[in-house]
N, C-alpha and C positions, 0 to 999 in steps of 0.2 A: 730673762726676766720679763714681765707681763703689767704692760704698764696697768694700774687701776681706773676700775670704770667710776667714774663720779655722774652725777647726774647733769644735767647740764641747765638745770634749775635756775645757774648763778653765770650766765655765758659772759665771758669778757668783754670788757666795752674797749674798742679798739680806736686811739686815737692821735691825731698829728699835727703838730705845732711848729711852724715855721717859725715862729718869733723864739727868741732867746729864752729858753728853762729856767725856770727857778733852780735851786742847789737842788741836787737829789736828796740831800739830810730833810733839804723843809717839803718836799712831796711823799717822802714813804710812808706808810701808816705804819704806827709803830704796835696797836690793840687791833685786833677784830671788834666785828660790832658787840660780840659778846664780853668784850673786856678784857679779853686775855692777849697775852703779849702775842704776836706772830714770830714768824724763825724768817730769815732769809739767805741766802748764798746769791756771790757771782760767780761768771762764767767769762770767760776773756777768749775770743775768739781773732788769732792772732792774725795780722795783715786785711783784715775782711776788706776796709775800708779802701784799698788799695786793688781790690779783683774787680773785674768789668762788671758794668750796673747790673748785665745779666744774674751772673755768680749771685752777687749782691743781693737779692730780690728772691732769687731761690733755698739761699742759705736762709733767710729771714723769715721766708714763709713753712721751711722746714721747722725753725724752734717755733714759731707760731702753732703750728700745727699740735705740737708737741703740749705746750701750754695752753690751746684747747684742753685736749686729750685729758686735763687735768683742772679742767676747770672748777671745779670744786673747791679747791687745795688753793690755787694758785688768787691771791689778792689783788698780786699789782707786779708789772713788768717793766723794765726800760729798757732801753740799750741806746746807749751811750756811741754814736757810730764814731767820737774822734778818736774815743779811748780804746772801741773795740770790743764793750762791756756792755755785760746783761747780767741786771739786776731784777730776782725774783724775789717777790716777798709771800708765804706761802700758811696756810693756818699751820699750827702748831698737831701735826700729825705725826706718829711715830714714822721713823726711816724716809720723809719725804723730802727731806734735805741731801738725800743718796740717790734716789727712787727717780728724781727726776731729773736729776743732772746725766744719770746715767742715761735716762730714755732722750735727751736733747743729746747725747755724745753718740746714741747710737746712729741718729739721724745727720746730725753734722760731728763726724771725727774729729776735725779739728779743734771742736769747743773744750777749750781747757775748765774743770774747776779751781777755785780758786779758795784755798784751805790754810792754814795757821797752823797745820801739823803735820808730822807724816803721818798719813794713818794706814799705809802699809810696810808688813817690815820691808827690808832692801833686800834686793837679789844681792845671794854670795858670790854671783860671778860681777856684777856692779860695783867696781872699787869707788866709784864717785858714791854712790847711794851711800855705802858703808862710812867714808869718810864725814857726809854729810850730816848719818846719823849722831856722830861721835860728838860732833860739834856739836850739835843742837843737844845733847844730855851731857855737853858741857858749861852749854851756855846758863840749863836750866838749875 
């Protein structure tokens, strides 16, 4: 897959806050400037905060690099380093809530998304998947 070229018209403003965040609910935008709602996903990258400052700084600048690459699309970023979380808020684009978690996972593997469903079936030889599905179109 091929990440998309955006212009770089709108380049992200990259910035850092020693002092205690506000909630992330009262920093996200929730409209573009145009008024339309935005989509957003996160991404949980597991242990990160626990690898040498090295690791640290290179996995970082990898999704950075990434949300460059997309800067068009891409609104507004955090990550969260106690939870492990990266929170992208992104214009309302078809497929770009897939499109770019996948180009952040190609760069760092270990970035998990983080989803409300399955949204692929389970392998047949996966009895955990299987069983998981049963539940969840039990629950529903």
């Amino acid at each position: 897959m091929r990440p998309r070229r955006f212009p770089s018209q709108n380049p992200l403003i990259a910035g850092l806050s020693l002092e205690p965040a506000e909630p992330l609910w009262k920093r996200v935008p929730t409209h573009g400037t145009d008024g339309r709602p935005l989509s957003d996903f996160m991404m949980i990258l597991p242990t990160l905060r626990h690898r040498p400052r090295a690791q640290i700084i290179e996995t970082l600048k990898a999704v950075e690099l990434t949300l460059h690459q997309y800067g068009e699309a891409v609104v507004f970023a955090d990550f969260n380093m106690r939870l492990n979380l990266l929170w992208v808020s992104v214009k309302p684009i078809p497929g770009i809530c897939l499109e770019l978690p996948a180009a952040i996972q190609a760069r760092v593997p270990e970035a998990l998304l983080v989803a409300d469903r399955v949204s692929m079936p389970p392998s047949k030889l996966d009895r955990w998947s299987t069983l998981f599905s049963r539940l969840l179109s039990r629950a529903e």
